[in-house]
Every structure is written in C-alpha cells, then in structure tokens.
C-alpha positions in Angstrom: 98.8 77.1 105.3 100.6 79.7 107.8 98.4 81.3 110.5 98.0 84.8 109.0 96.6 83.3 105.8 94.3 81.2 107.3 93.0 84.0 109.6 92.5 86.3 106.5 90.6 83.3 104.4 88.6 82.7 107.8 87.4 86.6 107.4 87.0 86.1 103.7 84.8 83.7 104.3 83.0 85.4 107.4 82.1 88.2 104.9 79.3 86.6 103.0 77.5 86.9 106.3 76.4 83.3 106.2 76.0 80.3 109.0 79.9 78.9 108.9 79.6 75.6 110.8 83.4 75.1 112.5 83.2 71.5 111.3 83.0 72.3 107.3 85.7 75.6 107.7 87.9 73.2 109.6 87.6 70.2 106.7 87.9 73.0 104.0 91.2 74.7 105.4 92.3 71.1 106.7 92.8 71.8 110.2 91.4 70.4 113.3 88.3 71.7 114.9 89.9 73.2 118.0 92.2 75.0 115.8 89.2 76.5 114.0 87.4 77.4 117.7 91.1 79.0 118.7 91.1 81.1 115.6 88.1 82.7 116.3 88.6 83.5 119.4 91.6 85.2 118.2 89.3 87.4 115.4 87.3 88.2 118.4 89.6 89.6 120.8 91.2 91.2 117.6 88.4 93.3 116.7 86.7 91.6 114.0 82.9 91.5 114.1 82.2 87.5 114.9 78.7 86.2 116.0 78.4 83.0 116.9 79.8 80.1 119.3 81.2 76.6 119.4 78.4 74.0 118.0 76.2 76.6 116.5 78.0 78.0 113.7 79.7 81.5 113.0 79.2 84.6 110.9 80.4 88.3 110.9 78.6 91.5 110.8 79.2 94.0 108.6 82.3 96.0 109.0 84.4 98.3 106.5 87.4 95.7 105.6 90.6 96.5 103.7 92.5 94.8 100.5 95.8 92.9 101.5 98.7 95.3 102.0 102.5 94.1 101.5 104.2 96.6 104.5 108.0 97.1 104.5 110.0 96.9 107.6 110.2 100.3 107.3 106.6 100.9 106.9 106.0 98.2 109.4 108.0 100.2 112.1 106.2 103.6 111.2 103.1 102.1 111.7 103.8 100.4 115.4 105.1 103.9 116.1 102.1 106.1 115.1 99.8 103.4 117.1 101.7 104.1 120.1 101.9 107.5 119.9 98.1 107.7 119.3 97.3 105.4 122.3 99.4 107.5 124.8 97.5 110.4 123.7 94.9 112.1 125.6 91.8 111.4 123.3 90.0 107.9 125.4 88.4 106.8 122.0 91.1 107.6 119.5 93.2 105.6 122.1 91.0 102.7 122.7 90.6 102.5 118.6 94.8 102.2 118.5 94.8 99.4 120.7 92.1 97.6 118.8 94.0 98.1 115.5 97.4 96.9 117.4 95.4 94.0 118.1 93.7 92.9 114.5 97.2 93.7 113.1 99.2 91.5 115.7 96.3 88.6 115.0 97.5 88.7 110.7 101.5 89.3 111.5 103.6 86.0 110.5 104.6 84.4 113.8 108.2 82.8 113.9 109.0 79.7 115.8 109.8 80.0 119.5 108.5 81.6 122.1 105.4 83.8 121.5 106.5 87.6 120.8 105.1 90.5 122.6 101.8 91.8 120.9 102.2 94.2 117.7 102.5 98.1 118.8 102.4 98.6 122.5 99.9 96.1 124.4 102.2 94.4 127.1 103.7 97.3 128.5 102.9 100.9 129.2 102.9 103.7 127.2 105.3 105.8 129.0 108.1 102.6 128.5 107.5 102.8 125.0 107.4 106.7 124.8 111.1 106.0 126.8 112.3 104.3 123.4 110.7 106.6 120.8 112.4 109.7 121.8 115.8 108.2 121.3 115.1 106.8 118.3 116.1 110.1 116.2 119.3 110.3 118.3 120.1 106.7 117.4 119.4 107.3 113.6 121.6 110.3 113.6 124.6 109.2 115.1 124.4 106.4 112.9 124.8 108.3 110.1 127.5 110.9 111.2 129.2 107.6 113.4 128.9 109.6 116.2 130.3 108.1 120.0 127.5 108.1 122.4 126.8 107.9 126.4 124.1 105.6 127.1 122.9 104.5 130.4 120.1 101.7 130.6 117.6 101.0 133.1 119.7 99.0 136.0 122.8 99.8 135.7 124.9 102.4 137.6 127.5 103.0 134.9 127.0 104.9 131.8 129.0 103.1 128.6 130.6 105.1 125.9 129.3 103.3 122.6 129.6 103.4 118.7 126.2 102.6 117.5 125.9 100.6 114.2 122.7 99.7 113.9 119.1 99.6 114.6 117.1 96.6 114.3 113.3 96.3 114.4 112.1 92.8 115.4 108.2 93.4 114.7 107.9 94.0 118.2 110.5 96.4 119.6 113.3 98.0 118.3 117.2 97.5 119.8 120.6 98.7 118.7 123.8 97.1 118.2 126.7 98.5 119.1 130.6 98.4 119.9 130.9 99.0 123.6 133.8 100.7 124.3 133.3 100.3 127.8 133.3 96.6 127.9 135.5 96.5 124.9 132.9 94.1 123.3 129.6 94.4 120.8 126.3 94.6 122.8 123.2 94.6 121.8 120.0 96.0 123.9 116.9 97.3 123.8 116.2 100.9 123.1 113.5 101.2 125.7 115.4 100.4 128.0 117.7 103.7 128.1 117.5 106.2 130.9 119.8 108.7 129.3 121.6 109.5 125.9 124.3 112.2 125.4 127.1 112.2 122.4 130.2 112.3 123.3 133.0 114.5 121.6 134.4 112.6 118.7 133.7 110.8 115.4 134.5 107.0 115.5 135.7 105.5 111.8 135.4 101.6 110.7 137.9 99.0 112.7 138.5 95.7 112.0 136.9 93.9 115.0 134.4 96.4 115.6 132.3 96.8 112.5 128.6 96.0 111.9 130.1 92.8 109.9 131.9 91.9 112.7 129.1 91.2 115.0 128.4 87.5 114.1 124.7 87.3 113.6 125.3 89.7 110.9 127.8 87.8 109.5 129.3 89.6 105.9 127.6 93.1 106.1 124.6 94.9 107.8 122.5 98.6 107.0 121.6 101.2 109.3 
C-alpha cells in the first residue's frame, strides 16, 4: 500500500473515535510498528486531530473531514498558488490556517523515489522567494503562447540571457521553465523563482530543428505548454 493511502485509511479509521492500539493498525495495514508510530506523527504535525501516544493507543477528535478528491496538475498547481498567496497575506490566522493546510496536503501527496521533496505550497522557504516566482508566471505563460524571446536574469548571475521559452513544468513542489538559451546556444532549464528580472525582447521566435520542446531529451517525441 503507498504512503498516501495508508495515511488516509489511518484517518478512516481514526474517525470512529475509538482506542486504536498501534499493534492491531500495524497487523491490519501490514506494516511494522514503527512505521505505524512514524505515521502518526506525521498526521500530527499535519493538522489532523490525534490523541494518544506510543503504548497507549490512538484516537482522533472530531474534526470536519473531506471526501477523496482526484486534483489535476493544473488544479494541483492553482491550489499550491492560492496557499501561498494567502500565507504571505497580512491576516496572522488566515495565514497560519494556509500553512496548516500545506501541511495535511503535503502529508497525502504521492512521494516519488529519491530524495525527499520540499513540502507542498511554500513551507521551506519564504514567502517573498515564492512571491519572486508567482509574478512571472503570467509572463512565462504568455510568451509561450505568442513564442515570444525573452531577457531573463536569475539570482547569481551577472549576465542576463536572451531565451525562447517552451515550457513550464510543475513538479508538485515548484515550478521551472525550459528553454532554448540563445545565450549559451543550448536548452536550460531552471527554476522560476529564481529570476531577478524578465523583459521581452523584440522579436517572435518560430520552431527549429534542434531547438524545439521535442528536442530537449527528457521530453523525448513532444511536450505542452
């Protein structure tokens, strides 16, 4: 069973408000003990209402809980944005409620193999960095769609580089664009956040072997913006 599903069986079952003994949840989901004591720490630090401790037994208090939603990458994205735009805000307890959410979200997302990502939304670094990204983001978008040249200068480097961007990816985490560098005469790809300044640059760019979205090789065949 993958993590996410076990965490949301572990609430399922938390919900009755009964005495869960970690010994009988860890024999029903067929895990080990200390993987049952990890995963509720992570429920705790996530927001979810657990009582209890190791050797005793857990249950949950009552708390308003939500059916299983299916999110699109799409919907995915809009969602890490509006979280981070509500916890830079100016409103302590709407802002403290966004990072709580980040956190119960980031403790159900699938977790891929490999180093462990960056928490879901904004949690490991600060507002203002993220703000950084999200302004470019429409800029991005719509020079992707009018294939427009762009100057782009990131955070530690001197020298601005004249780029066609291709695409935007969203890794569940943070967003970065892939691009043909025109400057290094090469495909790059980096993260959005970490741009100091954006400007277009006079000129439409059309589709050349070499330096098409197919081209770059983790995309292999084809790509979307």
């Amino acid at each position: 069973m993958k993590r996410a599903d076990r965490l949301y069986t572990l609430m399922m079952r938390l919900k009755d408000g009964d005495l869960h003994r970690a010994e009988d949840l860890a024999r029903t989901l067929k895990v080990s003990i200390r993987t049952i004591y990890r995963d509720m720490d992570t429920l705790a630090a996530s927001g979810v209402p657990v009582e209890g401790a190791r050797g005793f037994g857990y249950t949950a208090r009552a708390a308003i809980t939500l059916p299983p939603l299916n999110l699109t990458e799409a919907e995915l994205e809009a969602l890490h944005l509006g979280l981070a735009a509500v916890g830079a805000g100016s409103l302590p307890d709407l802002a403290e409620a966004a990072r709580a959410l980040s956190a119960k979200i980031d403790a159900v997302l699938p977790q891929d193999a490999g180093p462990a990502p960056a928490p879901f939304g904004f949690a490991t670094y600060p507002f203002a960095e993220a703000a950084q990204g999200f302004r470019h983001m429409p800029s991005f978008r719509s020079a992707i769609r009018a294939r427009q040249k762009l100057r782009v200068t990131l955070a530690g480097e001197a020298e601005a580089h004249i780029v066609r961007p291709l695409h935007i990816d969203y890794w569940g985490r943070v967003w970065t664009c892939i691009v043909w560098d025109e400057t290094a005469r090469d495909f790059a790809s980096f993260r959005i956040d970490r741009i100091t300044a954006l400007a277009t640059v006079p000129g439409l760019f059309v589709d050349e072997p070499g330096k098409r979205l197919s081209d770059f090789e983790p995309y292999g065949v084809s790509g979307s913006t």
